[in-house]
C-alpha positions as CSV (number, residue, x, y, z in Angstrom):
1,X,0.0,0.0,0.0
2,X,1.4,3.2,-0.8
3,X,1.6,5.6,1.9
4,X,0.8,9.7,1.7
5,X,2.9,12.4,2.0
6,X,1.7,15.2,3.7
7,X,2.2,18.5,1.6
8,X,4.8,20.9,3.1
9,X,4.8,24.3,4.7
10,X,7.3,26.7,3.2
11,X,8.2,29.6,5.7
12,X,9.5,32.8,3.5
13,X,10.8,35.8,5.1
14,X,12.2,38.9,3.8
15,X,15.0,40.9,4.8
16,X,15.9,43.6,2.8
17,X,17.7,47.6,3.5
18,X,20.3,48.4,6.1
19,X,18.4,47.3,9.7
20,X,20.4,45.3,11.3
21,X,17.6,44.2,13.5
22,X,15.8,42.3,11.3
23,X,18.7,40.3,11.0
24,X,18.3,39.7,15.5
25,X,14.3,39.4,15.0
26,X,14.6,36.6,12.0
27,X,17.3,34.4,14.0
28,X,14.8,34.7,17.1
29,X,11.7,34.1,14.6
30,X,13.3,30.9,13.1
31,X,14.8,29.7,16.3
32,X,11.2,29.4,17.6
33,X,10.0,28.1,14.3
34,X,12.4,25.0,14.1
35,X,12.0,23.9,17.6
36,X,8.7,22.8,17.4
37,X,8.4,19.1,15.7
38,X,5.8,18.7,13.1
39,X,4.7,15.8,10.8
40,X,4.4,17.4,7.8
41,X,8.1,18.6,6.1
42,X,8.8,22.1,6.8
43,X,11.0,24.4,4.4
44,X,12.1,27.7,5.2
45,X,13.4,30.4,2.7
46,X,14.7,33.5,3.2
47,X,14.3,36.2,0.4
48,X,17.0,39.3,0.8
49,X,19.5,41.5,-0.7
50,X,22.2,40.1,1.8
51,X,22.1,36.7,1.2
52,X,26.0,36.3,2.4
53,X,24.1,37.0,6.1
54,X,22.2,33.8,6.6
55,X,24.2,31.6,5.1
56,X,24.9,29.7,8.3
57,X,21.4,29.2,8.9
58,X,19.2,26.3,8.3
59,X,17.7,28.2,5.4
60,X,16.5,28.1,1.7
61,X,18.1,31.8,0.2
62,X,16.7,33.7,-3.0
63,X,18.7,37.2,-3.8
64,X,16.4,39.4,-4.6
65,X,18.8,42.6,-5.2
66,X,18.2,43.3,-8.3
67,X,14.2,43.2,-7.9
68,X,13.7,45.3,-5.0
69,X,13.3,48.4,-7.2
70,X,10.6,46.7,-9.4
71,X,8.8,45.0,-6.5
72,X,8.9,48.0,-4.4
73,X,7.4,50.7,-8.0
74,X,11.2,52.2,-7.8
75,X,11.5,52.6,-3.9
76,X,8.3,54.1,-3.8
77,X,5.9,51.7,-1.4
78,X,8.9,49.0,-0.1
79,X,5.6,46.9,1.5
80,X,5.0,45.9,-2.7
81,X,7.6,44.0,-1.9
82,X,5.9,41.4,0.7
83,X,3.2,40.2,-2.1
84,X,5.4,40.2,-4.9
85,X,7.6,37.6,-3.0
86,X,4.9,35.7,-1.7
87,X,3.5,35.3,-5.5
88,X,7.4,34.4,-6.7
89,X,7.3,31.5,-4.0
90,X,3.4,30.8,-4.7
91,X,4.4,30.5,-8.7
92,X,7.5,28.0,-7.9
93,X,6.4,25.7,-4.9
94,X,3.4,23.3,-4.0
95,X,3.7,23.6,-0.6
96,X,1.6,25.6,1.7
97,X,3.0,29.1,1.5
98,X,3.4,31.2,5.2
99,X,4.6,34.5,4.3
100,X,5.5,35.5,8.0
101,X,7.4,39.1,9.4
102,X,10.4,38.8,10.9
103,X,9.4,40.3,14.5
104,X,7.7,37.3,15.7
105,X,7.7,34.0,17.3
106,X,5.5,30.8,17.5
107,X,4.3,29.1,20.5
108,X,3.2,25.3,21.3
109,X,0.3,24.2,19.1
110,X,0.8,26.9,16.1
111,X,1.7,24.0,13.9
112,X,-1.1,22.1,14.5
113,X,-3.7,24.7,14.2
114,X,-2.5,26.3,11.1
115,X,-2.0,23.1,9.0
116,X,-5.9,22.4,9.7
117,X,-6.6,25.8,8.9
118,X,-4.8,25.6,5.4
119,X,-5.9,22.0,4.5
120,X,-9.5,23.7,5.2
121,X,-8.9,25.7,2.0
122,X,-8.8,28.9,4.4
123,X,-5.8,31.4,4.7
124,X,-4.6,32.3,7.9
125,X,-3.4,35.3,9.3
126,X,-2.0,37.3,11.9
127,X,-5.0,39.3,13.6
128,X,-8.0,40.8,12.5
129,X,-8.3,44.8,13.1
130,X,-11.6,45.4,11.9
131,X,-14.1,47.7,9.2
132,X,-13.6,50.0,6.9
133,X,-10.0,50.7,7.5
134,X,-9.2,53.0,5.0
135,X,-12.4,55.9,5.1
136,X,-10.3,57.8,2.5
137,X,-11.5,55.4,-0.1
138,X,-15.0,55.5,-0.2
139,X,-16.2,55.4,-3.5
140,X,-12.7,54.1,-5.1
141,X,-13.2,51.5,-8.4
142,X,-10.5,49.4,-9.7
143,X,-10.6,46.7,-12.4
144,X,-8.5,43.6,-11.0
145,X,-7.2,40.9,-13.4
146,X,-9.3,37.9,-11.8
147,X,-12.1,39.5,-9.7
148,X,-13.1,42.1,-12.1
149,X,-14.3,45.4,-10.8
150,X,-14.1,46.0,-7.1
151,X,-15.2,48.5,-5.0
152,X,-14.6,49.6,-1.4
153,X,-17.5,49.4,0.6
154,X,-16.8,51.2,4.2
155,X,-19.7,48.7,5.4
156,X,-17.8,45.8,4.5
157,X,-14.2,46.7,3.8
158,X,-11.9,45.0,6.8
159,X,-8.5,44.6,7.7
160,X,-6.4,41.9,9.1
161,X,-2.8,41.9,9.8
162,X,-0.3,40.7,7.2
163,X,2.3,39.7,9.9
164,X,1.5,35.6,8.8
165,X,-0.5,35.0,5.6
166,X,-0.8,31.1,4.7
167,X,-2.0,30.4,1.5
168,X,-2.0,27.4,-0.8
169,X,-0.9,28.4,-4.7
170,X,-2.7,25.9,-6.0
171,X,-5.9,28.3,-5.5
172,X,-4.7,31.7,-3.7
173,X,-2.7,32.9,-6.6
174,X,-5.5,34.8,-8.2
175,X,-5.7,36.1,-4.8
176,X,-2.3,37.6,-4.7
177,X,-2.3,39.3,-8.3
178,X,-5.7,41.1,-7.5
179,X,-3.8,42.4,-3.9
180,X,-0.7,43.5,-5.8
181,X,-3.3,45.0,-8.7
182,X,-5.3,46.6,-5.8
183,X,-2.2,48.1,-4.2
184,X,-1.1,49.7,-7.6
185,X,-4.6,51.3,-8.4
186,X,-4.7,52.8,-4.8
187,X,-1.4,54.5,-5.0
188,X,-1.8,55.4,-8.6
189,X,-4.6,57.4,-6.7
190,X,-2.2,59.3,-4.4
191,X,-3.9,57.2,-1.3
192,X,-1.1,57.1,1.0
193,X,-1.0,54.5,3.9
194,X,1.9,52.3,5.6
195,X,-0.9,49.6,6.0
196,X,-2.3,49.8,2.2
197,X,-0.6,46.3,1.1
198,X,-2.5,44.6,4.0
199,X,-5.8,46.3,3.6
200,X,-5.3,44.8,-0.2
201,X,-5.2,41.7,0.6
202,X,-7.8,41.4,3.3
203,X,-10.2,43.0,0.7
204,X,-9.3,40.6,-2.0
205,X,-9.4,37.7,0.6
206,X,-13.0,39.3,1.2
207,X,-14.6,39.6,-2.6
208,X,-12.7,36.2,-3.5
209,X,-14.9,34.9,-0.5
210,X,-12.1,33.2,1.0
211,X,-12.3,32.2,4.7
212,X,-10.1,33.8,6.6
213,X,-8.8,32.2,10.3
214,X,-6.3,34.3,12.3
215,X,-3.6,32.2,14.3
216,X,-3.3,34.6,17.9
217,X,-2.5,33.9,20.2
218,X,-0.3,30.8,19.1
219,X,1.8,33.4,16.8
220,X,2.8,36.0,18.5
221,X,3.8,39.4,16.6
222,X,5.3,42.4,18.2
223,X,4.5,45.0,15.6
224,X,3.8,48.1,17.8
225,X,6.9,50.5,18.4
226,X,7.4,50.0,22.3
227,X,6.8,45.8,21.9
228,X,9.6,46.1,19.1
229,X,11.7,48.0,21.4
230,X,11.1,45.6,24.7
231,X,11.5,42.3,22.1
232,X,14.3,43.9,20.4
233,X,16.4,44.4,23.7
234,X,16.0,41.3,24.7
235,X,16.6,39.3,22.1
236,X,20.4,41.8,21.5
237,X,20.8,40.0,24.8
238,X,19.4,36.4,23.9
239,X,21.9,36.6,20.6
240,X,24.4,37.7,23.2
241,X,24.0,34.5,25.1
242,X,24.0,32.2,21.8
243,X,27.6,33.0,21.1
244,X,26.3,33.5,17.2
245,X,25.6,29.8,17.2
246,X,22.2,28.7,15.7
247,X,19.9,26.9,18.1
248,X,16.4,25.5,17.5
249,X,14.3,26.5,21.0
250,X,10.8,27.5,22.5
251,X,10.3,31.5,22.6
252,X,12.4,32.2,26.0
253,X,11.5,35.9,25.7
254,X,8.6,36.8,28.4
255,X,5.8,38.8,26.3
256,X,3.2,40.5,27.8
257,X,1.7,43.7,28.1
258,X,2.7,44.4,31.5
259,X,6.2,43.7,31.2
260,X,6.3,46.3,27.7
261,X,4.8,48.8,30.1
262,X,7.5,48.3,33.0
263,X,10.0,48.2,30.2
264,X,9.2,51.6,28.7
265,X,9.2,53.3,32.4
266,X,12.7,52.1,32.9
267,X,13.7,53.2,29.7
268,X,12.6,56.4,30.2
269,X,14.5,56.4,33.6
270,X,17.4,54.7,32.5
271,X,17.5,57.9,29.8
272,X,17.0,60.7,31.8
273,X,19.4,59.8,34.4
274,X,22.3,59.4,31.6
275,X,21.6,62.6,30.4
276,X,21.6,64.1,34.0
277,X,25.2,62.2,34.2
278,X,26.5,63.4,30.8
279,X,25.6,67.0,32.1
280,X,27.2,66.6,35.5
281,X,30.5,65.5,33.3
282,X,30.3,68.8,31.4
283,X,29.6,70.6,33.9
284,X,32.6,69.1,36.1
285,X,35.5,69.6,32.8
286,X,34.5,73.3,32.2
């Protein structure tokens, strides 16, 4: 009797510009990733401009240099960049596709929950944030190459978070060329907003009538500027404590609201009393 194979679940990340902490956040990301034990194969790929950076990781790598300026309309709206990748990978690969940020980490049971999710024919994601998250375009048309003609409805319009999208490209492809189409109408519009690549694709999720299940609490992303600043301290010190050297293992990071809170007073703190010391220098040498 022949025996199944479980389809895989590719990982991709992207890591592209001069931030070093991406570099930090995507070794914490991944060390979280590979430590929990699956069935199913699991493949990870990395798509940068730097790809001499993770070569020592347990990683698939795809250069994307020279594309960055196409993906991203000529520097114009880098977050282009996320969907074009994730239909690059979608094109070439039968696996599920998780599209996933690099500030983030998975806890026990993500695995399990998002492989019945995507074997449901659903696409998971991050979060949901809720209606009509864009008021600025009420009334706005666009003709999309596989929906047709779409327009946003502040009734229905919604939002999730693009921090984890899981898709399977033997159906979502469509999917992601109306969200990149989408994107490029709005900005040829002069409608300006950081968030405008995940409002696209939550709205093409929506007229595709595509179920959409969202994966929090079990993946956990610190996109809000003090979380990133608590997560990114502590993992300068967790990469401190690894020597450089690779390891698979749960999320050892504490993350809750209550500790970003206590973090930001001490910060705070911690600044104003080096600036009272710096002036006490200055005013001890003159």
């Amino acid at each position: 009797m022949q025996r199944m194979v479980s389809r895989g679940l590719t990982f991709i990340y992207i890591d592209y510009g001069d931030l070093d902490r991406l570099y930090l956040e995507l070794c914490y990301s991944l060390s979280t990733l590979r430590y929990w034990k699956f069935h199913a194969p699991v493949d990870v790929v990395i798509y940068t401009d730097k790809p001499g950076r993770y070569r020592d990781l347990p990683v698939r790598i795809v250069d994307i240099a020279s594309k960055i300026k196409e993906f991203s309309l000529n520097e114009f709206y880098h977050h282009r960049i996320k969907p074009c990748v994730l239909l690059e990978e979608m094109k070439n690969n039968s696996n599920f596709c998780v599209m996933t940020d690099t500030d983030t980490f998975f806890q026990s049971g993500f695995f399990e929950k998002l492989y019945s999710v995507v074997c449901a024919e659903s696409v998971a994601m991050d979060r949901y944030h809720g209606r009509n998250p864009f008021p600025e375009l009420a009334g706005f048309v666009a003709t999309l190459p596989n929906i047709g003609v779409y327009r946003y409805d502040p009734k229905k319009s919604v939002e999730y978070n693009s921090g984890l999208m899981a898709l399977d490209p033997t159906k979502h492809i469509p999917v992601v060329e109306d969200a990149i189409a989408l994107i490029d109408a709005i900005l040829a519009q002069n409608k300006i907003l950081i968030t405008i690549e995940q409002i696209a694709f939550s709205e093409c999720l929506r007229v595709h009538k595509i179920q959409v299940t969202t994966m929090r609490p079990l993946f956990r992303h610190y996109y809000r500027v003090a979380h990133k600043r608590y997560m990114q301290w502590h993992i300068r010190r967790w990469q401190h404590k690894q020597g450089g050297v690779f390891t698979p293992q749960h999320p050892t990071i504490p993350y809750t609201r209550t500790r970003v809170r206590f973090f930001r007073i001490w910060a705070r703190l911690n600044s104003v009393l080096i600036k009272r010391k710096l002036r006490d220098r200055e005013s001890i040498n003159h």
